[in-house]
Structure formats: structure tokens, C-alpha cells
C-alpha positions as CSV (number, residue, x, y, z in Angstrom):
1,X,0.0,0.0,0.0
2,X,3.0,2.3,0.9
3,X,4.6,1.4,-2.4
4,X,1.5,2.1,-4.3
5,X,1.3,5.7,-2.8
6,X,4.9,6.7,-3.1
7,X,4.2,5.7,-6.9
8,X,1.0,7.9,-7.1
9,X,2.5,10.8,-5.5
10,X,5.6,10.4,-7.8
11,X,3.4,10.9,-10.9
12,X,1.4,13.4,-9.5
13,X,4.8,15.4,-8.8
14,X,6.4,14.5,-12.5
15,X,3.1,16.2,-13.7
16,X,3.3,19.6,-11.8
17,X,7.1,19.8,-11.8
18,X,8.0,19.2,-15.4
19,X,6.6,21.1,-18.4
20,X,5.3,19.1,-20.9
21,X,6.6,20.4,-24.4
22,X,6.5,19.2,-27.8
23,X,9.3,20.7,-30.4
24,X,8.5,20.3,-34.1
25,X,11.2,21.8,-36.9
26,X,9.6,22.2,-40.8
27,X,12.5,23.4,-43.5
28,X,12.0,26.7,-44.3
29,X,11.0,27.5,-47.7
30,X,13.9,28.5,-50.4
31,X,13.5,31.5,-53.0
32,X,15.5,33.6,-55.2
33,X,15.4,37.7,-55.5
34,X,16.8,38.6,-59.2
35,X,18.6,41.9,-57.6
36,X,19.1,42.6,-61.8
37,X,16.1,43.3,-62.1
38,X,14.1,46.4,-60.7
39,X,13.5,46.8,-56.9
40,X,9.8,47.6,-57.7
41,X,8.9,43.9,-59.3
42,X,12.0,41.1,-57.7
43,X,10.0,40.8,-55.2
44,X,7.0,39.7,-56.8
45,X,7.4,35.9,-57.2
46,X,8.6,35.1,-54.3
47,X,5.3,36.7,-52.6
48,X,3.0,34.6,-55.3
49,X,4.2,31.5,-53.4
50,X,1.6,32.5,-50.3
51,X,-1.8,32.9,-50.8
52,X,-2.1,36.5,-50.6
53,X,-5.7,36.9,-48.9
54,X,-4.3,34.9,-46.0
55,X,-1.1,36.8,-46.1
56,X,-3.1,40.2,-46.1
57,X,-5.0,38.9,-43.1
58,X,-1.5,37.6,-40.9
59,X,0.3,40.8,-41.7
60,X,-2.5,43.1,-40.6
61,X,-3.3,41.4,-37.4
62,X,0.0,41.7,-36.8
63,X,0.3,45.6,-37.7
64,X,-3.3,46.3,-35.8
65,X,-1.8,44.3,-32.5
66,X,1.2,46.2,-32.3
67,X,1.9,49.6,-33.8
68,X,0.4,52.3,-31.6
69,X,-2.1,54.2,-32.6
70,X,-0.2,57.6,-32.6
71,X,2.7,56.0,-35.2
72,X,-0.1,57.0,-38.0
73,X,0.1,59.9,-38.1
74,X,4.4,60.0,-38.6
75,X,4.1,56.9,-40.8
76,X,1.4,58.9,-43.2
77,X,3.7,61.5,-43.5
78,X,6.9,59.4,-44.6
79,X,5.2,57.3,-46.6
80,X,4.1,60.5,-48.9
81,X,7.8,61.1,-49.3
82,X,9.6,57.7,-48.7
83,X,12.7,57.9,-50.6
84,X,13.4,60.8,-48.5
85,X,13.7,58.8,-45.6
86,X,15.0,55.4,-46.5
87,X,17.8,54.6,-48.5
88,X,17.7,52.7,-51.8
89,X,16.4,50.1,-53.2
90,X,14.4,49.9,-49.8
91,X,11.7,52.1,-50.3
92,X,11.2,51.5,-53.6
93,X,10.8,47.3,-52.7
94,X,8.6,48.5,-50.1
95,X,6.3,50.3,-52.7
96,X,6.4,46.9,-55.1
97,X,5.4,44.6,-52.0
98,X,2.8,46.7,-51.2
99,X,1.4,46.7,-54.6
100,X,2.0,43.3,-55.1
101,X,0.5,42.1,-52.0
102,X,-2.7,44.7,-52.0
103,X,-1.6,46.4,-48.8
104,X,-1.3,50.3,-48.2
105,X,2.3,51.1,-48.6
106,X,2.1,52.4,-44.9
107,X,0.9,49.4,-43.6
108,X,4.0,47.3,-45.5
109,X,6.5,50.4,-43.9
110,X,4.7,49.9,-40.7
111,X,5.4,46.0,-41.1
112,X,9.2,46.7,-41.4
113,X,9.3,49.0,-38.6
114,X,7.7,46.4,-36.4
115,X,10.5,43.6,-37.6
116,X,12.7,46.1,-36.8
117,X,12.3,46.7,-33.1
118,X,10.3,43.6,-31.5
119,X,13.0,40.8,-32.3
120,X,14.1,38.5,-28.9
121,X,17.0,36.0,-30.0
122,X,20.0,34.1,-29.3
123,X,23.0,34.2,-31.4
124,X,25.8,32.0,-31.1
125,X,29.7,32.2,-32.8
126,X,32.3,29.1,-32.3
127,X,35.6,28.1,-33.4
128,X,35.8,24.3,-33.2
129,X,39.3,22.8,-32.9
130,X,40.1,22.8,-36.2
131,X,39.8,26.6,-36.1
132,X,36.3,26.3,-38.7
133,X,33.9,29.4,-37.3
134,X,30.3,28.5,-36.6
135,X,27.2,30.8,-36.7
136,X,23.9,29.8,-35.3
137,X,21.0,31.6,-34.4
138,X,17.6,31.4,-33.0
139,X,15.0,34.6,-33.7
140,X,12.3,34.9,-31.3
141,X,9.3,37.2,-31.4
142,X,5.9,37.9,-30.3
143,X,4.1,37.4,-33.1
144,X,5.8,34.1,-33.8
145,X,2.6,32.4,-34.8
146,X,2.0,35.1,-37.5
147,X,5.5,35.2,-38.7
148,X,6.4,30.9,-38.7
149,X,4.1,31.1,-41.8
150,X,6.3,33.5,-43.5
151,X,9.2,32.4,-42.6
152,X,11.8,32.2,-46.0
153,X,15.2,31.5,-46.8
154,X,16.1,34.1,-49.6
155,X,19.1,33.3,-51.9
156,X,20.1,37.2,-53.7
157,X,21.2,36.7,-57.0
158,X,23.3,38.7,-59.6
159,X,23.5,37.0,-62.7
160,X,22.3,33.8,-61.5
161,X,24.6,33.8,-58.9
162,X,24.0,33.6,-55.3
163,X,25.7,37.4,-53.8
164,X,24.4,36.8,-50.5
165,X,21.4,34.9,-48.7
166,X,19.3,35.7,-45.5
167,X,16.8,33.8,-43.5
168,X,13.7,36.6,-43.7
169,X,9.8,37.2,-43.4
170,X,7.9,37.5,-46.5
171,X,7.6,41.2,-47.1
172,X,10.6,42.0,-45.1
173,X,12.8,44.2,-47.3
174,X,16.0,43.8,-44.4
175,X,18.0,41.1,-42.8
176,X,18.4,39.9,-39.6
177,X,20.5,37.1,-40.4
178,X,22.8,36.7,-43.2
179,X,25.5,35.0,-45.1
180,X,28.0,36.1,-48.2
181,X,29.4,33.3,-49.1
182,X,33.3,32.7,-48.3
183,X,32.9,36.0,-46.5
184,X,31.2,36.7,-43.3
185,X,27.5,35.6,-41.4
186,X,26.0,37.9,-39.4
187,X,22.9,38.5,-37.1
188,X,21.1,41.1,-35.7
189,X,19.5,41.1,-32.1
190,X,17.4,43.7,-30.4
191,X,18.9,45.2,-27.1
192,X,15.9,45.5,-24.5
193,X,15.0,49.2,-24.5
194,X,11.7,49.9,-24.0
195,X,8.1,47.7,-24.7
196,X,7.6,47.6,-28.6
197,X,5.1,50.9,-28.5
198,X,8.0,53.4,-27.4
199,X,10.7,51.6,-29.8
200,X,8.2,52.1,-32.7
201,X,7.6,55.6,-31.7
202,X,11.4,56.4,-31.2
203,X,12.5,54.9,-34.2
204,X,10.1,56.9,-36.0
205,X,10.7,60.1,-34.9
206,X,14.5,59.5,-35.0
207,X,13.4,58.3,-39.1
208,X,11.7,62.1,-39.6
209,X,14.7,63.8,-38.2
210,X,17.3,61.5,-40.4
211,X,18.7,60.2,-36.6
212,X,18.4,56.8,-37.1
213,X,18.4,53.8,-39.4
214,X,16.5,50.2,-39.8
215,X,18.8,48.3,-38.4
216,X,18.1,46.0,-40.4
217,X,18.6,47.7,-43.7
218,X,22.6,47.9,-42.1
219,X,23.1,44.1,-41.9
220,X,21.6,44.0,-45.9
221,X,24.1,46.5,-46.7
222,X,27.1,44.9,-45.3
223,X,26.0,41.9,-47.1
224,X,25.7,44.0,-50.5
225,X,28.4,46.0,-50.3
226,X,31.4,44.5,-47.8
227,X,34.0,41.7,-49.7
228,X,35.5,40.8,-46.4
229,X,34.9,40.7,-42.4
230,X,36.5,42.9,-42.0
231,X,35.5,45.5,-44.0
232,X,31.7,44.6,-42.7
233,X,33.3,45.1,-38.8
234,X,34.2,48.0,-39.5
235,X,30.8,49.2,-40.9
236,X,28.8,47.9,-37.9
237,X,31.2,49.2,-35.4
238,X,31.7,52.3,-36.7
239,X,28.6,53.6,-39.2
240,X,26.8,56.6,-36.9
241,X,23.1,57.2,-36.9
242,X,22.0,53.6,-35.4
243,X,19.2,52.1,-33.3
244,X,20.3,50.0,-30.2
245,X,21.0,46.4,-31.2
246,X,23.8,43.9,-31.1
247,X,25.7,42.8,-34.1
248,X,26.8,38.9,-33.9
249,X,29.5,38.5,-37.1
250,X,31.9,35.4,-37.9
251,X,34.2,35.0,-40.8
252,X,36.2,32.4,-42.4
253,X,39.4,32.4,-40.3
254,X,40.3,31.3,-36.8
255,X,39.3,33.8,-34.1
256,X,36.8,36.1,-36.6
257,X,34.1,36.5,-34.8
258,X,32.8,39.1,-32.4
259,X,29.7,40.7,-30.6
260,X,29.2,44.5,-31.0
261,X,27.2,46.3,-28.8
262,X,25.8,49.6,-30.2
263,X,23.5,52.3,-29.0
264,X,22.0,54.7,-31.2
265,X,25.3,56.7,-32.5
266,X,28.4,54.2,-31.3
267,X,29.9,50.9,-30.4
268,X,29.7,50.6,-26.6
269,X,31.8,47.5,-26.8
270,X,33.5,44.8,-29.2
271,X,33.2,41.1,-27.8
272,X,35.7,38.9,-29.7
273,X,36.8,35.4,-30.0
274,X,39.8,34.7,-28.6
275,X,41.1,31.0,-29.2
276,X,43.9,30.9,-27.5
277,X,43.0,32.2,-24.3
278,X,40.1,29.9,-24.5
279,X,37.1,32.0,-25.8
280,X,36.2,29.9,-28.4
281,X,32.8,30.5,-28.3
282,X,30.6,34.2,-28.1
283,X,27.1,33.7,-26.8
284,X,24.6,37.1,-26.9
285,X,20.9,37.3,-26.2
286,X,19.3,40.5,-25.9
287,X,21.3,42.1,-22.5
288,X,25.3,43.7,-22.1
289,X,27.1,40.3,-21.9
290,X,29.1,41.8,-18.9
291,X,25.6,42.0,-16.7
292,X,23.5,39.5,-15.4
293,X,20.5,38.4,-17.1
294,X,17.3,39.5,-15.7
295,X,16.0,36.2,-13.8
296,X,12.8,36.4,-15.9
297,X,14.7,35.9,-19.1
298,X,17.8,34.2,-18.7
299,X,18.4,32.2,-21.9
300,X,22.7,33.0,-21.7
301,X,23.2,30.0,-18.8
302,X,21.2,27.4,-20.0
303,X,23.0,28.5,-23.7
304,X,26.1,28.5,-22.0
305,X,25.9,25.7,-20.3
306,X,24.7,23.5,-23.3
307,X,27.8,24.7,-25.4
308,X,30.5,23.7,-22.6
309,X,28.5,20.0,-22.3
310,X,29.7,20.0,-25.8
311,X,32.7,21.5,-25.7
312,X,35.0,22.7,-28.9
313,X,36.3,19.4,-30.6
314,X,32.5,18.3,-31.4
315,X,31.2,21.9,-32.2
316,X,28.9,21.4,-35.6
317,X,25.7,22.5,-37.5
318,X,24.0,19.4,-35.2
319,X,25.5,20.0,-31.9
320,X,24.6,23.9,-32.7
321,X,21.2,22.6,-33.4
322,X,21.0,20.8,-30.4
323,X,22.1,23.7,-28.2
324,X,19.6,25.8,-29.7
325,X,17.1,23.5,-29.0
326,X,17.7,23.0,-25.2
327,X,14.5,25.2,-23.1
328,X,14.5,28.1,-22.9
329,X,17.0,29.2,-25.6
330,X,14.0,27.4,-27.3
331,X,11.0,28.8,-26.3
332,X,7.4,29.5,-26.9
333,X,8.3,32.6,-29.2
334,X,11.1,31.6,-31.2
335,X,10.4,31.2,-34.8
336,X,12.8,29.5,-36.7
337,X,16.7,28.4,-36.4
338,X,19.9,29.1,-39.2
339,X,23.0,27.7,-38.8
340,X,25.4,28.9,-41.1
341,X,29.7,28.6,-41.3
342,X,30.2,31.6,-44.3
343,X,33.8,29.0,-45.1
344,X,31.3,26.2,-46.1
345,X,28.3,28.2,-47.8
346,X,26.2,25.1,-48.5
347,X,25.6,24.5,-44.6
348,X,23.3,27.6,-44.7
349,X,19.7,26.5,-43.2
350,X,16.7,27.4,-41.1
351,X,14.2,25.5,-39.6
352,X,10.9,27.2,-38.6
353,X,10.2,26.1,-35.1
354,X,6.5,25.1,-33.9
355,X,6.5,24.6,-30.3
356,X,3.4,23.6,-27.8
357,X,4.2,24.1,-24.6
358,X,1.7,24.3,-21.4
359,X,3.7,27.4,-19.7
């Protein structure tokens, strides 16, 4: 009878103490953007792939949920004179989505804005011992069960060959994670500075006054325009007029890789691997690395406890998988997975993550 209880109250326990979760990975779709042809139209077919009544429905549920009602007003006005404000070929492959897809060019601006300020995530840069550099992210966000349907990986192509590739949302005209082949990968994540409502509304008024910058727009240029890590470093460490964020970016040689903290007009710090003095690895979330995580969000110990119970010698695109996958790097907001090594360009891929989880 003793036995019988211990057993029942052992159950009873294992349900209340341990979270039941179920993980599910789906390859993320692969398209091609012609960047030969105009920035109005090379868009266009990769957005024919969704069924754009659904896709009007997702991405204004998404706009109506999050952008403030007082971010109207300032979006109204920019969108009358857009190239004004954002660089090229953005604004113009803003204005073909929107015409594409059937939304107001405002609403697809607005869309960008939100990408642009609401993104949680985990990024992750390794050397393993035979001095290969490793990139691997996760990109979590609130609206993950809007954006997992959108999820893309995007292959840009001059001449029918591949210039760069990102992992994206459909009707995202920037990058948060990227790769130039034989180059440099690199990933953007937010730092916490506010709720999303104040960092639209500050990015937006920084936009009118020519302060500021998408972010992500930054990370696309370095991948357009840089040949070497270096050169794209030097961009993200030093380029002025930037929101807060943190740049993860890994090359092709032993010890390139490195975490840059920026607020809106500097570096505050460089973060670098540094072999030989054993940092082989560089672990960021979305806090300084040099304070504590807030208790309510700490996804950097579990992370960096995962990558030392692997340790360097068996560092790969699995094992990086794996630590990725380990709760609550992998949570109820992340949507999808890359790994990527920019020396071997074919290990580029993202997995959309679905994850049901009673927490």
C-alpha cells in the first residue's frame, strides 16, 4: 500500500514539476530575388508563393496588435515622401510589395518598422578545434505564430549567382541574419530598450529627423556592399546614426568572430573570440554580456551551459542545433533556427520552429 502511494504521488509530482513540451522543426522554404532586375517587381514571385488573402489577413493582425495608434500619423507622413527617408532600393521594394500584395504602402512600412524593433533571440559564434567558425541563431518574437508562416530563406542573386542569402519574413525588405558566401554571417539582435510601443515611436521620430536607421537595412548593406569581415566590422562598429541592437558576425578564419554592442550613434563594446586564451565561443541574447540576465529571461546559462557539455572538438551544424534546442534558448516565441559557417556556404539553413508548450 506504501509502495503504491509513493508511486502515485511520484506521478502526481512529475506532472506539476515538469513542463510538458512538444518541439517540431519544418524546413524553411527556399526563393531567389533577381537583384538585376528592378526593386519595384523582384519581389514579386517570391510573394506569389503565399496565398495572398491569407497573407493580407496575418500581416495586418499583426500591424493592428502592435503599432500604436499615434505611429499613424508619422508613418502617413513618410510614406508620402519615402525615398526621403529610406535609402535605396528599400523604399522602392517597399512600394512593389505593397502593390503586389494589395496592402497600403504604410501598412508594409509599418510591417518593417515592427520587424525592426520587436525581435528576442539568441546568437551564437564558435571556433571548433580545427579553427572552422560556426554561426547559429535562434529569432524569437511575439508574433511568432503570424510570422512561422512566412518564414523564408532568400538566396540574392546577380547573374544567376548567389551574392548573399538571409533567412527573412515575406515582405521584409531587411535582414536579420545573413551569409556572403566565403565572407562573413552575421545576425542582428534587439537590445531590450523599452516595450515595442516606445521603440516604434522612437525609431520613428528619429526616421523624420534623419537620426536613425532600420537596423536591419545595415546588416543587408554589409552583405551587399562589404567583400571581407572585416570590411563589414568596420561598418557595424563604426557607421553613426544607429538604433540599439547587437551585431553577432563570424568569418572564415580562426578567431573572426565578435559581438558589438551599439547604441543609437556608437559601439559601446567589441566582444571577440579569442582561441587561445580559450574564448572559443561568443554567446549574446538580448542584454550587455558583462551584466546579469534578468531572472525572468535568462536564456545565456542554460545557452552557455549547453555549449560547454559539448565542448569545442565536437562543435557542428548538429550540436549547434541541439544547443539551440535546449529550453528556454527554445521557447514559446522563437520562430525558426539558421545555422550557417560563411567558409562552407552550403551548410546555410533554417528551420521554422512550432512549439506547444503548457507554460
Amino acid at each position: 500500500m506504501a509502495r503504491n502511494l509513493l508511486v502515485f504521488l511520484a506521478l502526481v509530482l512529475g506532472l506539476f514539476c515538469h513542463v510538458a513540451v512538444s518541439d517540431h522543426m519544418v524546413q524553411a522554404p527556399r526563393y531567389t530575388v533577381n537583384l538585376d532586375i528592378s526593386p519595384e517587381a523582384r519581389w514579386n514571385d517570391l510573394l506569389h508563393h503565399w496565398n495572398l488573402t491569407e497573407y493580407r489577413a496575418r500581416i495586418t493582425k499583426a500591424i493592428e496588435q502592435y503599432v500604436p495608434a499615434a505611429a499613424w500619423d508619422i508613418i502617413g507622413d513618410l510614406v508620402s515622401t519615402l525615398d526621403q527617408y529610406l535609402p535605396a532600393p528599400y523604399a522602392q521594394e517597399i512600394q512593389g510589395i505593397a502593390k503586389t500584395v494589395g496592402l497600403e504602402v504604410g501598412q508594409i512600412t509599418a510591417l518593417n518598422i515592427l520587424y525592426d524593433v520587436s525581435a528576442f533571440c539568441t546568437s551564437i559564434v564558435a571556433q571548433d578545434s580545427n579553427g572552422t567558425i560556426w554561426h547559429a541563431r535562434n529569432l524569437d518574437y511575439e508574433l511568432g505564430d503570424i510570422l512561422r508562416n512566412i518564414t523564408v530563406i532568400v538566396d540574392f542573386q546577380v547573374r544567376g549567382k548567389t551574392v548573399y542569402t538571409t533567412t527573412s519574413y515575406a515582405g521584409h525588405v531587411g535582414a536579420f541574419t545573413g551569409q556572403k558566401p566565403h565572407a562573413f554571417t552575421v545576425t542582428i539582435n534587439e537590445r531590450d530598450q523599452g516595450n515595442i510601443a516606445d521603440n516604434i515611436m522612437e525609431l520613428l521620430n528619429a526616421l523624420v529627423l534623419k537620426k536613425s536607421a532600420f537596423v536591419s537595412f545595415m546588416l543587408r548593406d554589409a552583405l551587399s556592399n562589404d567583400a571581407t569581415y572585416q570590411e563589414a566590422l568596420n561598418r557595424l562598429i563604426t557607421k553613426e546614426e544607429i538604433a540599439p541592437v547587437y551585431y553577432t558576425i563570424a568569418g572564415i578564419r580562426p578567431d573572426e568572430g565578435a559581438v558589438i554592442t551599439r547604441d543609437h550613434a556608437k559601439a559601446l563594446d567589441v566582444w571577440m573570440l579569442d582561441e587561445p586564451n580559450g574564448r572559443w565561443y561568443l554567446l549574446e541574447t538580448n542584454y550587455d554580456h558583462w551584466e546579469p540576465p534578468p531572472k525572468d529571461d535568462d536564456r545565456r546559462d542554460p545557452g552557455n551551459k549547453a555549449m560547454l557539455a559539448v565542448g569545442q572538438d565536437d562543435i557542428n551544424d548538429k550540436t549547434l542545433m541541439k544547443v539551440l534546442s535546449v529550453k528556454p534558448v527554445l521557447n514559446g516565441h522563437t520562430t525558426y533556427t539558421t545555422i550557417m559557417s560563411a567558409a562552407q556556404p552550403d551548410v546555410f539553413n533554417t528551420h521554422t520552429r512550432f512549439i506547444d508548450s503548457n507554460e
